[in-house]
PDB file of N, CA, C and O in Angstrom, chain B, residues numbered from 101:
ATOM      1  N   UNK B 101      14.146 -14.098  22.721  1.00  0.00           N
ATOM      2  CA  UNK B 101      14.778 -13.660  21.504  1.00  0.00           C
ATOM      3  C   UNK B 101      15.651 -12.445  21.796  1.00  0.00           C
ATOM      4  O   UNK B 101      15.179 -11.789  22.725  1.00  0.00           O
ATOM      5  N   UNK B 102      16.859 -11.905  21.257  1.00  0.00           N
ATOM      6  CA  UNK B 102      17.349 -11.683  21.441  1.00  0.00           C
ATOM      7  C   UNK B 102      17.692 -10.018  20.371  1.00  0.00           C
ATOM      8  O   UNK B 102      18.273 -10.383  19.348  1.00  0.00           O
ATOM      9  N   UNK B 103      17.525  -8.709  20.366  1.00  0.00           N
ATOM     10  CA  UNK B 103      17.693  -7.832  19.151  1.00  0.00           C
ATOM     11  C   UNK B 103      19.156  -7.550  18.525  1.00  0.00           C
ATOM     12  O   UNK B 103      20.130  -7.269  19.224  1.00  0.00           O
ATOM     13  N   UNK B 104      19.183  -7.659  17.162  1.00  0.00           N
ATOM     14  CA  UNK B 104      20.667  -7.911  16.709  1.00  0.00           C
ATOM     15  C   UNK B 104      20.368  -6.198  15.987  1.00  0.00           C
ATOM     16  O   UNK B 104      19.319  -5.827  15.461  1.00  0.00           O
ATOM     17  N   UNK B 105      21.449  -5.503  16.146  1.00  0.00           N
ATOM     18  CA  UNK B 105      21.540  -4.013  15.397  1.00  0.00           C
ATOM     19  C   UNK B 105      22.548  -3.949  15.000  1.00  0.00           C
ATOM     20  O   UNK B 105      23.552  -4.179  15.675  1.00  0.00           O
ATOM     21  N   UNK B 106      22.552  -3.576  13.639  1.00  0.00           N
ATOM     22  CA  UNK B 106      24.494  -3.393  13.263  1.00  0.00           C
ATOM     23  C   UNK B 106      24.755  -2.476  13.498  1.00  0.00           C
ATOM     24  O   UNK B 106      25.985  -2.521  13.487  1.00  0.00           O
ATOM     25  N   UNK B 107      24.233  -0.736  13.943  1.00  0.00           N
ATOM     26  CA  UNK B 107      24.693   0.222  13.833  1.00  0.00           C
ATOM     27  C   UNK B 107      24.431   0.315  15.747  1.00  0.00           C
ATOM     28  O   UNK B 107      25.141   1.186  16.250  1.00  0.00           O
ATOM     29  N   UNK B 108      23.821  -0.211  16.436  1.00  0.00           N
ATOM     30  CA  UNK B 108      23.966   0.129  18.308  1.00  0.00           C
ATOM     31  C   UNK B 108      24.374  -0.912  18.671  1.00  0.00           C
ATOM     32  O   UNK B 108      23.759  -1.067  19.725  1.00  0.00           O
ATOM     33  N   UNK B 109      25.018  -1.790  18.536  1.00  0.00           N
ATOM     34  CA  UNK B 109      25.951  -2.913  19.152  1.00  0.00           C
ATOM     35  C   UNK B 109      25.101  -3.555  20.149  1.00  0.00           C
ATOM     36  O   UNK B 109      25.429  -4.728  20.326  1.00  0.00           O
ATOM     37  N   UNK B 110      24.076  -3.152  20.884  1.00  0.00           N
ATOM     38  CA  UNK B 110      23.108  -3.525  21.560  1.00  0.00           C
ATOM     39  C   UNK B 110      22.666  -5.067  21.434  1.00  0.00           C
ATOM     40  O   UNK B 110      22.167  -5.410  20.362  1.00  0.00           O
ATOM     41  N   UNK B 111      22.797  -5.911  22.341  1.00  0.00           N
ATOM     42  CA  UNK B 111      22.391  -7.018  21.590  1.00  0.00           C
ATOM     43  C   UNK B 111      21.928  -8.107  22.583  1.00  0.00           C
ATOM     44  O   UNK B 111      21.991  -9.282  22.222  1.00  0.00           O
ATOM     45  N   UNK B 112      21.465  -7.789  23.814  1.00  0.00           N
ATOM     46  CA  UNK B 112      20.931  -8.229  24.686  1.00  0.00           C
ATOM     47  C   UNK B 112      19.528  -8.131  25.044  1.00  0.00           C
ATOM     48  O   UNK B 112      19.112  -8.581  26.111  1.00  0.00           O
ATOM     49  N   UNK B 113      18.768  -7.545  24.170  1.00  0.00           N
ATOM     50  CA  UNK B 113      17.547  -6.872  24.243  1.00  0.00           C
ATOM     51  C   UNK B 113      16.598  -7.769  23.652  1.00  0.00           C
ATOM     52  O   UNK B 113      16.727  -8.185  22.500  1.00  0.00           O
ATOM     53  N   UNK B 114      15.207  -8.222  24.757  1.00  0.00           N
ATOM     54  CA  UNK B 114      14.795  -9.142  24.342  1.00  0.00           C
ATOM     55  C   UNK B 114      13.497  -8.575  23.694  1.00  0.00           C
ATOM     56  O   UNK B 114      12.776  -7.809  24.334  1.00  0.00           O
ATOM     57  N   UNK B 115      13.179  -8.985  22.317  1.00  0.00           N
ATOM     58  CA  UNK B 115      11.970  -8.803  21.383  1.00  0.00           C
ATOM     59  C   UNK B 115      11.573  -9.767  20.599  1.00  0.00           C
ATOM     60  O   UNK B 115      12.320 -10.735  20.738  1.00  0.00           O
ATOM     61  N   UNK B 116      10.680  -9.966  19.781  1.00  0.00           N
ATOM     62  CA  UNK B 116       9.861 -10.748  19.215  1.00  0.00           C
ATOM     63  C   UNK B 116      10.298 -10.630  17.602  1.00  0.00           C
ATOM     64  O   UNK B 116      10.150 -11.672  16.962  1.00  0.00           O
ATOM     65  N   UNK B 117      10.769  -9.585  16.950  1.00  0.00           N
ATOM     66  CA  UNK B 117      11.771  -9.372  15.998  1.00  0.00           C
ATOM     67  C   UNK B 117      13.297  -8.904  15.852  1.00  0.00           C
ATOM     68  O   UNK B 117      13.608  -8.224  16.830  1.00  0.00           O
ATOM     69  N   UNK B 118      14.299  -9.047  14.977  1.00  0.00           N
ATOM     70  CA  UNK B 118      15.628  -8.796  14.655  1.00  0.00           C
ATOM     71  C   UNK B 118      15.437  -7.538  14.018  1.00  0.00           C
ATOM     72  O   UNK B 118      14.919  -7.333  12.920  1.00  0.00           O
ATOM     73  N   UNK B 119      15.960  -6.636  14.906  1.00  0.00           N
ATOM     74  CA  UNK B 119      16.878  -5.552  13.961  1.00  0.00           C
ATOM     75  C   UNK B 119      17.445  -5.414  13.460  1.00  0.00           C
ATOM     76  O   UNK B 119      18.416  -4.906  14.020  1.00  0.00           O
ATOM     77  N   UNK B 120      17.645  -5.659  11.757  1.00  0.00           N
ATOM     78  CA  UNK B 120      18.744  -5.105  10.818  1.00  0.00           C
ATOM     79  C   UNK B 120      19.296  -4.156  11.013  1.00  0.00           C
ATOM     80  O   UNK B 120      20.336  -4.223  11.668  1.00  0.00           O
ATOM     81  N   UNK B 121      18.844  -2.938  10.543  1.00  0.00           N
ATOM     82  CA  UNK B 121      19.318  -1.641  10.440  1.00  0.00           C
ATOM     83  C   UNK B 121      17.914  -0.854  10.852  1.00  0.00           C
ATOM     84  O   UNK B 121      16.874  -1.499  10.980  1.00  0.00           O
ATOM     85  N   UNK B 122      17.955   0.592  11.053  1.00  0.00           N
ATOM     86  CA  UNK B 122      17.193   1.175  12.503  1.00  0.00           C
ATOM     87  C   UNK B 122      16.038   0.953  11.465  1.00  0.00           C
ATOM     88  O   UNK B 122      14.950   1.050  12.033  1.00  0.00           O
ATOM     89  N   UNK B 123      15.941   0.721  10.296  1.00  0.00           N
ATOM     90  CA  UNK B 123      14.145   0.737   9.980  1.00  0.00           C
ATOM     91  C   UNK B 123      13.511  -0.977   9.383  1.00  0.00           C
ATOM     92  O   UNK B 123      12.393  -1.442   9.164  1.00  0.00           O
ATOM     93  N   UNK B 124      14.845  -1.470   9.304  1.00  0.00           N
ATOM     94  CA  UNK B 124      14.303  -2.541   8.962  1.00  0.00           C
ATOM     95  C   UNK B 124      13.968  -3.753   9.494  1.00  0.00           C
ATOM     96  O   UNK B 124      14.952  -4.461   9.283  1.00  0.00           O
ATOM     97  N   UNK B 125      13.149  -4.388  10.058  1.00  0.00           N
ATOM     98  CA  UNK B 125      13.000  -5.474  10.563  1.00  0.00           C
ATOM     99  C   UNK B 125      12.201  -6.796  10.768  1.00  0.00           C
ATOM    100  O   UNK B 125      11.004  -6.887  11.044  1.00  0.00           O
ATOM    101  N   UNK B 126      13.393  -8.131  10.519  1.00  0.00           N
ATOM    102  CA  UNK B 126      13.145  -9.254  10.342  1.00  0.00           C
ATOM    103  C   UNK B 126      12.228 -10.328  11.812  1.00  0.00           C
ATOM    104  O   UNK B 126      12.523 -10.259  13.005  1.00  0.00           O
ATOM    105  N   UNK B 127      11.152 -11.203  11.206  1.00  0.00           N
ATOM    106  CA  UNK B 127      10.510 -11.520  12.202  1.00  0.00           C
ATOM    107  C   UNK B 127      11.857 -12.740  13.042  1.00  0.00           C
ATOM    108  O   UNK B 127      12.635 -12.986  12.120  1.00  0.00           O
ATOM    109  N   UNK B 128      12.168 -13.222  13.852  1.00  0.00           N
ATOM    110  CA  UNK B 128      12.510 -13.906  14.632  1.00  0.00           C
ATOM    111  C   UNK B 128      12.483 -14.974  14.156  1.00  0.00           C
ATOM    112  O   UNK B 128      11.726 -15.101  13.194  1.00  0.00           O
ATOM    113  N   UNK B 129      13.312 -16.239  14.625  1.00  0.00           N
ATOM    114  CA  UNK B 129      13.344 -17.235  13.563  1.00  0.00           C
ATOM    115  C   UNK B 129      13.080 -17.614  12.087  1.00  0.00           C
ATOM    116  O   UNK B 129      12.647 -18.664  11.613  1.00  0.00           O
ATOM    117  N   UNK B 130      13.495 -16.370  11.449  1.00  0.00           N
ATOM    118  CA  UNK B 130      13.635 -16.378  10.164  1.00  0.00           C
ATOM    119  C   UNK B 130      14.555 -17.472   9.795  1.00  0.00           C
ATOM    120  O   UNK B 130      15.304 -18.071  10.566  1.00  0.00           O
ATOM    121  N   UNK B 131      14.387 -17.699   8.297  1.00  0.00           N
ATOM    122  CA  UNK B 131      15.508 -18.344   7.137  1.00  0.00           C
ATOM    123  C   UNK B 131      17.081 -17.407   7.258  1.00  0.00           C
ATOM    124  O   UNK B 131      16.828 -16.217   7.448  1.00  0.00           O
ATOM    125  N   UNK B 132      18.216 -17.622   7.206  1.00  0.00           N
ATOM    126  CA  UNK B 132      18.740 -16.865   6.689  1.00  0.00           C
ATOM    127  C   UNK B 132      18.652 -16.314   5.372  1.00  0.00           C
ATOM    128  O   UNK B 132      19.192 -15.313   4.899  1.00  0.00           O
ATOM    129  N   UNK B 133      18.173 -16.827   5.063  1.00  0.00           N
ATOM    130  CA  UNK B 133      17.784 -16.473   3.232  1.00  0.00           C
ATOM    131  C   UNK B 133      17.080 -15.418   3.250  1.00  0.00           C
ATOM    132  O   UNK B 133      17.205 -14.699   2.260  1.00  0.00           O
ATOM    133  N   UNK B 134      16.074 -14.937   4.394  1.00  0.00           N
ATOM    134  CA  UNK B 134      15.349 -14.199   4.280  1.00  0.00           C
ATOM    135  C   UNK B 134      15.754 -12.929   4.952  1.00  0.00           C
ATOM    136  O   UNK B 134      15.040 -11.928   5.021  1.00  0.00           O
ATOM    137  N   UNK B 135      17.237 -13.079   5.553  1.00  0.00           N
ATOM    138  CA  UNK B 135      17.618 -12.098   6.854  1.00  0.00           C
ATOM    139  C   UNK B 135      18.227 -11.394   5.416  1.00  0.00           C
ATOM    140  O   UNK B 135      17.865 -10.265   5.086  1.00  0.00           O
ATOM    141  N   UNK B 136      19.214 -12.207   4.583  1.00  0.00           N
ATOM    142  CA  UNK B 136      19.825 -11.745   3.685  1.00  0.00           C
ATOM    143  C   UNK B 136      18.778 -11.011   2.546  1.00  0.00           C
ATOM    144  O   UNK B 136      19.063  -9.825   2.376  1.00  0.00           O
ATOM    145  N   UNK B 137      17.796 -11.424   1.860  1.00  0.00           N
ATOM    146  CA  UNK B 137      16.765 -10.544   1.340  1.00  0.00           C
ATOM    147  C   UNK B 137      16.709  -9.392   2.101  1.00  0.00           C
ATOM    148  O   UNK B 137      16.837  -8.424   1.351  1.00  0.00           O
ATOM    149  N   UNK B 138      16.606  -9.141   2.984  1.00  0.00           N
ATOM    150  CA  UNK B 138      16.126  -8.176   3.846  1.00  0.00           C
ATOM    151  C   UNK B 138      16.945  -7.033   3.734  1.00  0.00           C
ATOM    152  O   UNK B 138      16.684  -5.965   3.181  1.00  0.00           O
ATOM    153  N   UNK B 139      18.353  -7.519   4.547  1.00  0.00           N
ATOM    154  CA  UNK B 139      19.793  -6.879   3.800  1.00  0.00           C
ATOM    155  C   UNK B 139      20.011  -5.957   2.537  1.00  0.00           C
ATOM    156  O   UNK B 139      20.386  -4.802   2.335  1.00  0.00           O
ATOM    157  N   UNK B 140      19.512  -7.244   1.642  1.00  0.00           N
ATOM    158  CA  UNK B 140      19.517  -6.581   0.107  1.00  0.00           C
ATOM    159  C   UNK B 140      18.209  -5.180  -0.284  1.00  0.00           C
ATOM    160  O   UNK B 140      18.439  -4.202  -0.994  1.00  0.00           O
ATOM    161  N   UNK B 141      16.836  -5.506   0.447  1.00  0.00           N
ATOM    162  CA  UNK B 141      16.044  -4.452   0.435  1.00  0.00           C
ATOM    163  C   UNK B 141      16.724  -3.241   1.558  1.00  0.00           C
ATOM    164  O   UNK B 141      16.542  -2.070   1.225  1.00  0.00           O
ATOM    165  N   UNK B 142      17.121  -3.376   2.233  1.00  0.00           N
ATOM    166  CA  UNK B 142      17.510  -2.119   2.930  1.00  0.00           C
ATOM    167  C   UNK B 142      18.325  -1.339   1.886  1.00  0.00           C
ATOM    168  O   UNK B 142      17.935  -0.249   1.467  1.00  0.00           O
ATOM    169  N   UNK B 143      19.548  -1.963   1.445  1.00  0.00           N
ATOM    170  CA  UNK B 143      20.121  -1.466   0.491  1.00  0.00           C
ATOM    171  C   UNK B 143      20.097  -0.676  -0.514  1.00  0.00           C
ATOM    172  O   UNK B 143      20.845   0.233  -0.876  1.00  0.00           O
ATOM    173  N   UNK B 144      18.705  -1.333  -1.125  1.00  0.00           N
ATOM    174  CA  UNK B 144      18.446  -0.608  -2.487  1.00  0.00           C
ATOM    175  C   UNK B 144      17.506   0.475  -1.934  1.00  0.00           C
ATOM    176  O   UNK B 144      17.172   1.395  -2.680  1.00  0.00           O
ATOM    177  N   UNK B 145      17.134   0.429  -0.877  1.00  0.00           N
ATOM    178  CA  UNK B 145      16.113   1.687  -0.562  1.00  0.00           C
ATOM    179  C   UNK B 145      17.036   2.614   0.003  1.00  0.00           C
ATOM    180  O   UNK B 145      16.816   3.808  -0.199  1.00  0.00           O
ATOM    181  N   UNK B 146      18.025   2.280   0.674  1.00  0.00           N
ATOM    182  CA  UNK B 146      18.985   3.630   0.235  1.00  0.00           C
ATOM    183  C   UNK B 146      19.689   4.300  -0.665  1.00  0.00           C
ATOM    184  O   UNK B 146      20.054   5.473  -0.738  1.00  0.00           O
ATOM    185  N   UNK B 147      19.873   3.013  -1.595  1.00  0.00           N
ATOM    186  CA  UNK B 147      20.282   3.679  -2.953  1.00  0.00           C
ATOM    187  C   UNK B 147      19.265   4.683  -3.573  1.00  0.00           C
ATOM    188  O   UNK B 147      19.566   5.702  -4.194  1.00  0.00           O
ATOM    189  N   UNK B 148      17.813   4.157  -3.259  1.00  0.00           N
ATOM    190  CA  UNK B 148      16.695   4.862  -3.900  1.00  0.00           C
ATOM    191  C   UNK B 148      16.956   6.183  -3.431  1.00  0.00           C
ATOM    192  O   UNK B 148      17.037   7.123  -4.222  1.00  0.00           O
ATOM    193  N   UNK B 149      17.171   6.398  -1.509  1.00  0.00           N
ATOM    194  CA  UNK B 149      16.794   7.340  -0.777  1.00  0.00           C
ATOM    195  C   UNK B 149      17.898   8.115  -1.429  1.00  0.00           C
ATOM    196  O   UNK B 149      17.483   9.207  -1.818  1.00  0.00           O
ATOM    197  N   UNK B 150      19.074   7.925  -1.659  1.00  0.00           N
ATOM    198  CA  UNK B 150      20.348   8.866  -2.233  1.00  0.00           C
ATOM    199  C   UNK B 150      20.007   9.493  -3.157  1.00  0.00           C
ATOM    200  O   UNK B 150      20.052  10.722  -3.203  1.00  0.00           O
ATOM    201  N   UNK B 151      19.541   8.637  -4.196  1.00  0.00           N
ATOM    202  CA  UNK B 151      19.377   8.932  -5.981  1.00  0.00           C
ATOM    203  C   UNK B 151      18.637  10.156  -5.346  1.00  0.00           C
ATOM    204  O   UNK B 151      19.224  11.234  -5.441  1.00  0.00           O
ATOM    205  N   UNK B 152      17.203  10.129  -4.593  1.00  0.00           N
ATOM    206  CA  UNK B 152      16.220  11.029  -4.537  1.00  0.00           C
ATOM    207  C   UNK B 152      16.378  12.122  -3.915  1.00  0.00           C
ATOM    208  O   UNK B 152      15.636  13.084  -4.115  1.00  0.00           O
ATOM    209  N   UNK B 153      17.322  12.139  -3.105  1.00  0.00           N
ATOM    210  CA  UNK B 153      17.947  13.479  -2.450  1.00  0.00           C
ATOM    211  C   UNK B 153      18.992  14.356  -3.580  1.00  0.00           C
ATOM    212  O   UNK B 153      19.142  15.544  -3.864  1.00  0.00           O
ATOM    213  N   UNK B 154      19.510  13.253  -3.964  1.00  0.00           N
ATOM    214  CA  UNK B 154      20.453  13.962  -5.075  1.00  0.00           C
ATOM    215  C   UNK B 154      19.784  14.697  -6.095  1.00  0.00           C
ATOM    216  O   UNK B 154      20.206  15.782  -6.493  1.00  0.00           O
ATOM    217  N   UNK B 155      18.647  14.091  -6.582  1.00  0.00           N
ATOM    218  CA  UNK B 155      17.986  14.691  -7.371  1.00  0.00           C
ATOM    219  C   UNK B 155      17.196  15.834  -6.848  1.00  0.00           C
ATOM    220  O   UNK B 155      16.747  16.690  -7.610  1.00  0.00           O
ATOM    221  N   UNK B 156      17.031  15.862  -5.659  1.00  0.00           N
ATOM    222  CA  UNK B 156      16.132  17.425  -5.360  1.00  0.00           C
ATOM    223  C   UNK B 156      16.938  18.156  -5.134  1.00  0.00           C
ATOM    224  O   UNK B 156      16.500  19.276  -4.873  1.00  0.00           O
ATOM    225  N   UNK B 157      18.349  18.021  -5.095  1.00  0.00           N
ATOM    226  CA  UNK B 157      19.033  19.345  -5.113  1.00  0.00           C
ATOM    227  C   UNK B 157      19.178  19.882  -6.616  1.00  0.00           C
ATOM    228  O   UNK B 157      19.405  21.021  -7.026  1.00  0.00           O
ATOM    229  N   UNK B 158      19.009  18.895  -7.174  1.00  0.00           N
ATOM    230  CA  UNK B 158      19.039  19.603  -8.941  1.00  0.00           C
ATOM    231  C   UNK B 158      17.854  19.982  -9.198  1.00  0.00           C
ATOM    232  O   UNK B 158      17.377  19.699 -10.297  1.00  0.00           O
ATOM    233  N   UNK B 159      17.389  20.431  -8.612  1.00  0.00           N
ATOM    234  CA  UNK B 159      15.943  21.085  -8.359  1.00  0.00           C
ATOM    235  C   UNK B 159      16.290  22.710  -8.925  1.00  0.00           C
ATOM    236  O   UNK B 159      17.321  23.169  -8.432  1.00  0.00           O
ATOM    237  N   UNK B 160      15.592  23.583  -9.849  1.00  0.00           N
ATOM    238  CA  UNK B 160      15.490  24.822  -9.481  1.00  0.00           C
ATOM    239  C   UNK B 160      15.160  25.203  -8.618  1.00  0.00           C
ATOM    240  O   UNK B 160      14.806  24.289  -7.872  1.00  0.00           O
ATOM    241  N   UNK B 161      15.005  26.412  -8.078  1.00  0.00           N
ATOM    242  CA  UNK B 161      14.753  27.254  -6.695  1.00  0.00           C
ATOM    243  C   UNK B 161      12.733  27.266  -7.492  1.00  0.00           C
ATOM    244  O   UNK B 161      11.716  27.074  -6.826  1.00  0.00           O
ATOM    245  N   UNK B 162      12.788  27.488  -8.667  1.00  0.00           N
ATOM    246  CA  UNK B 162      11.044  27.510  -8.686  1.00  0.00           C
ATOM    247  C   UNK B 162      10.668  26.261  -8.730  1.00  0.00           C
ATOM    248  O   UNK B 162       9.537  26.166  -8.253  1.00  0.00           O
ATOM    249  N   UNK B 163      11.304  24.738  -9.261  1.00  0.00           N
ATOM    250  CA  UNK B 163      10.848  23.862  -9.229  1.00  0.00           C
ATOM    251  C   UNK B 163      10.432  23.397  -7.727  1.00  0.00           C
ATOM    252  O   UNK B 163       9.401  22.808  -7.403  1.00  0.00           O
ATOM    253  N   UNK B 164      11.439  23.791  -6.950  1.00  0.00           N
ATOM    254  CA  UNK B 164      11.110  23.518  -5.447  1.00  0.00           C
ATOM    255  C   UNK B 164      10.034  24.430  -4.906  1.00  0.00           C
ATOM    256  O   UNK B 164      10.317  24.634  -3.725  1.00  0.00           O
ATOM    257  N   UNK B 165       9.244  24.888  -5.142  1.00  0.00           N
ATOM    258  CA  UNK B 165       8.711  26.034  -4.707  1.00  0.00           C
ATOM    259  C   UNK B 165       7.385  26.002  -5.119  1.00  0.00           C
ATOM    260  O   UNK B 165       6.453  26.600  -4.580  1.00  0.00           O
ATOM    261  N   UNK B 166       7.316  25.014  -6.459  1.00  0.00           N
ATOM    262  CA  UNK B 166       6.294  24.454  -7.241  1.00  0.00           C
ATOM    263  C   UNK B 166       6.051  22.938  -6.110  1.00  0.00           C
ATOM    264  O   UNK B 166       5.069  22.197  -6.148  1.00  0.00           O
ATOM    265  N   UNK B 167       6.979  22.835  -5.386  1.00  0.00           N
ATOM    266  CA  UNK B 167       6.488  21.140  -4.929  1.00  0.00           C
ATOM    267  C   UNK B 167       6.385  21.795  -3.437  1.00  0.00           C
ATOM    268  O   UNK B 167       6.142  21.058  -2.482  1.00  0.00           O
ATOM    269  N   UNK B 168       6.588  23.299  -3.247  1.00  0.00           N
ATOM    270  CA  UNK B 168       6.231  23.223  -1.756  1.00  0.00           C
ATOM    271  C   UNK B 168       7.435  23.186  -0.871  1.00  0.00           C
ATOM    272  O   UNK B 168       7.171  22.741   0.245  1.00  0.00           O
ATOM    273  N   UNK B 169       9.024  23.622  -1.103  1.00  0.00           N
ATOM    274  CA  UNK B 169       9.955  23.400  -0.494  1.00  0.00           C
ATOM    275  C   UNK B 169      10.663  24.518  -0.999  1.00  0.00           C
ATOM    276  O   UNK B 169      10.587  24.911  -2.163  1.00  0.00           O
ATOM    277  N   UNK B 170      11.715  25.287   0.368  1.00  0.00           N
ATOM    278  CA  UNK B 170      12.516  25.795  -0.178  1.00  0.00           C
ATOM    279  C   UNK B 170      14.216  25.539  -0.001  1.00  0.00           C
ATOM    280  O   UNK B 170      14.600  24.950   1.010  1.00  0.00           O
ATOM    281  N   UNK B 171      14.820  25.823  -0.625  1.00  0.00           N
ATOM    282  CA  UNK B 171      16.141  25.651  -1.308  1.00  0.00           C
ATOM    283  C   UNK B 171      16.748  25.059   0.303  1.00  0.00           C
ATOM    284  O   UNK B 171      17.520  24.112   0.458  1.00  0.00           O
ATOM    285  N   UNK B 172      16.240  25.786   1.217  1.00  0.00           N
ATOM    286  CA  UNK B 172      16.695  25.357   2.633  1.00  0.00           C
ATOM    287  C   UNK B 172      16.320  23.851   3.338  1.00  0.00           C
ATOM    288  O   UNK B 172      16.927  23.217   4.202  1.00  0.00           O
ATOM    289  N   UNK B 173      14.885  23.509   2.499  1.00  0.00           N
ATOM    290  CA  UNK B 173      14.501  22.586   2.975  1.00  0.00           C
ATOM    291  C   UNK B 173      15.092  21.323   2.054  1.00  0.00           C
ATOM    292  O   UNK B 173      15.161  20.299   2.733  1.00  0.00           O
ATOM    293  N   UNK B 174      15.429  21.189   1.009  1.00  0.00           N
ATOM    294  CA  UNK B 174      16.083  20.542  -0.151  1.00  0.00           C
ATOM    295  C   UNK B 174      17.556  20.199   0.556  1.00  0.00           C
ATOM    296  O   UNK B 174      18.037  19.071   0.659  1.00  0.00           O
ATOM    297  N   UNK B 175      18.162  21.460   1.021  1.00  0.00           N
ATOM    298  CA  UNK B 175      19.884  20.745   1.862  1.00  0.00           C
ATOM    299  C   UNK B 175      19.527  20.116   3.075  1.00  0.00           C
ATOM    300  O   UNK B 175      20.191  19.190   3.541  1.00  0.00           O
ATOM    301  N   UNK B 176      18.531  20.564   3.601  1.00  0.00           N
ATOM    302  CA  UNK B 176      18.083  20.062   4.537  1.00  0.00           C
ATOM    303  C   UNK B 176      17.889  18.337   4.613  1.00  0.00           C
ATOM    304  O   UNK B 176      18.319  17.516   5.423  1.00  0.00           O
ATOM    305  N   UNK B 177      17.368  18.249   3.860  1.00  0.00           N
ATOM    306  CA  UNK B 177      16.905  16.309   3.493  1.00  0.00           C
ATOM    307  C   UNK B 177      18.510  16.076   2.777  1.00  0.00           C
ATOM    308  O   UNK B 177      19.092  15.107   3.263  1.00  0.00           O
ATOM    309  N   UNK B 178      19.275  16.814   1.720  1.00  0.00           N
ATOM    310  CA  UNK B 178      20.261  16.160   1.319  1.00  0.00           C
ATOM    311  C   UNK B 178      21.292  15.590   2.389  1.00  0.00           C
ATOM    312  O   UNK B 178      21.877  14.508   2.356  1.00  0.00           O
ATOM    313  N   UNK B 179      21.375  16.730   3.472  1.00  0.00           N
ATOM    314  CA  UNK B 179      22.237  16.766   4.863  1.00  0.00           C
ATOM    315  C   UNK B 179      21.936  15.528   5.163  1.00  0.00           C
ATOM    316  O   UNK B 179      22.963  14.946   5.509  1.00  0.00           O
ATOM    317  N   UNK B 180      21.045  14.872   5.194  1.00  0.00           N
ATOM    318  CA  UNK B 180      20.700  13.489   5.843  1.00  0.00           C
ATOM    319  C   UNK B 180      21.283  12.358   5.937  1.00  0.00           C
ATOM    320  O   UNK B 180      21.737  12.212   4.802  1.00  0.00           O
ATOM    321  N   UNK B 181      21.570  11.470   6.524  1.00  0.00           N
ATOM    322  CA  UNK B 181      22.579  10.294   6.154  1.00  0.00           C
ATOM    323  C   UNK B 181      22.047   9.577   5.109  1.00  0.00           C
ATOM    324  O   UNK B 181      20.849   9.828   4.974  1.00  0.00           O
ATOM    325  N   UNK B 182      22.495   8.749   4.286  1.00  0.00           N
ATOM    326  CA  UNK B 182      21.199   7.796   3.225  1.00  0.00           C
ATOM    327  C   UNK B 182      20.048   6.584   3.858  1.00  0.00           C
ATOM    328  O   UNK B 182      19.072   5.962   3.440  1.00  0.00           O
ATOM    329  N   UNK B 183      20.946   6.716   5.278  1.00  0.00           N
ATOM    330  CA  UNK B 183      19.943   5.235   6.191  1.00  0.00           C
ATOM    331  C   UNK B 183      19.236   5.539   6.971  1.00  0.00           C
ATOM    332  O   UNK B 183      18.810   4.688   7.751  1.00  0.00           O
ATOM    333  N   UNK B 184      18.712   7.285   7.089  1.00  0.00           N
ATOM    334  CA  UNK B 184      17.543   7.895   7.736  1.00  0.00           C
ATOM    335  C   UNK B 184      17.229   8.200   6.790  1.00  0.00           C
ATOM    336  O   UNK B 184      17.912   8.692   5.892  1.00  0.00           O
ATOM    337  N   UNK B 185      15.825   7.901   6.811  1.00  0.00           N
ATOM    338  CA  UNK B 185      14.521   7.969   6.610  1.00  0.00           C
ATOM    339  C   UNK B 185      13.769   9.448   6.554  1.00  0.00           C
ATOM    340  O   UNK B 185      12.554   9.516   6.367  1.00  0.00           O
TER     341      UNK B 185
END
């Protein structure tokens, strides 16, 4: 089997599952139906991961502080790309 990555072009690498994208991954002789589900869940969990970064920067400085984070650690996660984790 062969690992497919859209973001390391890598694609000679032999494993027992397909790499979508760096966290998601499909078992090997899948459906396409199911590569494409898969697709679609990566997706929305970055939409999730965005919404949720976006929203802790609208954080007060005490609301963050109440959850254990400070204002540094809040840009910190926003800085993040949306497809890390």
């Amino acid at each position: 089997m062969t690992q497919i990555s859209l973001f390391s072009g890598s694609a000679a690498t032999s494993q027992r599952s397909t790499r979508l994208f760096s966290d998601t991954r499909v078992p090997a002789g899948t459906s396409p139906l199911a590569r494409i589900s898969a697709v679609v869940i990566a997706f929305q969990e970055w939409q999730e991961r965005h919404r949720t970064r976006r929203d802790l920067m609208r954080l007060s400085d005490y609301q963050l502080k109440d959850i254990g984070l400070s204002r540094f650690d809040a840009e910190e996660e926003f800085q993040k790309p949306f497809w890390r984790a």
